[in-house]
N, C-alpha and C positions, 0 to 999 in steps of 0.2 A: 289152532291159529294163535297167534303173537296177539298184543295190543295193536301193533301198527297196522297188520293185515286184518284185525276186525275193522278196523277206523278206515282201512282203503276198501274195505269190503261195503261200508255203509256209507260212503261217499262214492265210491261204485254206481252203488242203486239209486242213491240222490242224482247223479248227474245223467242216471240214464232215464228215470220219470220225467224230471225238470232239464232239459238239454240244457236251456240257456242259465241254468244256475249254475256256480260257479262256487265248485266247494273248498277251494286254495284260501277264499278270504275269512270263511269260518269262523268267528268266534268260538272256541269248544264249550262255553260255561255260558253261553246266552241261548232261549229256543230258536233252533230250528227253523219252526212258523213263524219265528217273525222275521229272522235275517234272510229267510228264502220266501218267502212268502209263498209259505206251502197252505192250499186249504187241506179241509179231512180227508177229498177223495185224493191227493197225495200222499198225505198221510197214508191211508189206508192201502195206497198201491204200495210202498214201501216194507209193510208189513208183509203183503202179499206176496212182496218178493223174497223177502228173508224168509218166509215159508216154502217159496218153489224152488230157491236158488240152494238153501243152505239146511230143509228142512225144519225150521227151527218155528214153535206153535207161540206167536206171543199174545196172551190172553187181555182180552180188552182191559181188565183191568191192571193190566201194566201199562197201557199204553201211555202212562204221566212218564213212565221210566225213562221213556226212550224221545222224553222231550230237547234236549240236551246235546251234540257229540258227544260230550265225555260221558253224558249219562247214556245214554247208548252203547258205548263202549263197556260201560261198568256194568251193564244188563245185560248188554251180547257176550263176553270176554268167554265167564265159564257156559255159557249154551256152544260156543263156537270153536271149545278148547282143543276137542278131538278131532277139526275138522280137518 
């Protein structure tokens, strides 16, 4: 996968946990939780998915990684390279 097709891959999943979040207005360099006001069990479905959807295992202690779009991006990019 591209950068743009990880970033539409994880605004994908964002917009299908949280319907009415709206991931066009995204800040990519601000968290997440606070411009979606995602709690943990968001959080945690998010993960959830990137594990069912794309196989990909991210270990609780990354989970700061993927605070971010762009960090997300820059922590999905090579798990998601050969997809």
């Amino acid at each position: 996968m591209t950068r743009g097709e990880v970033k539409k891959a994880v605004t994908d999943i964002i917009e299908e946990i949280l319907p009415e979040g709206d991931c066009s207005g995204i800040d990519p360099e601000k968290k997440l939780r606070d411009q979606l006001e995602l709690d943990s069990m968001d959080f945690l479905d998010i993960v959830m998915e990137l594990r069912k959807k794309y196989k990909i295992e991210v270990p609780e202690a990354d989970y700061g990684k993927l605070a971010s779009l762009n960090s997300c991006i820059e922590y999905l990019e090579p798990k998601m390279k050969n997809l």
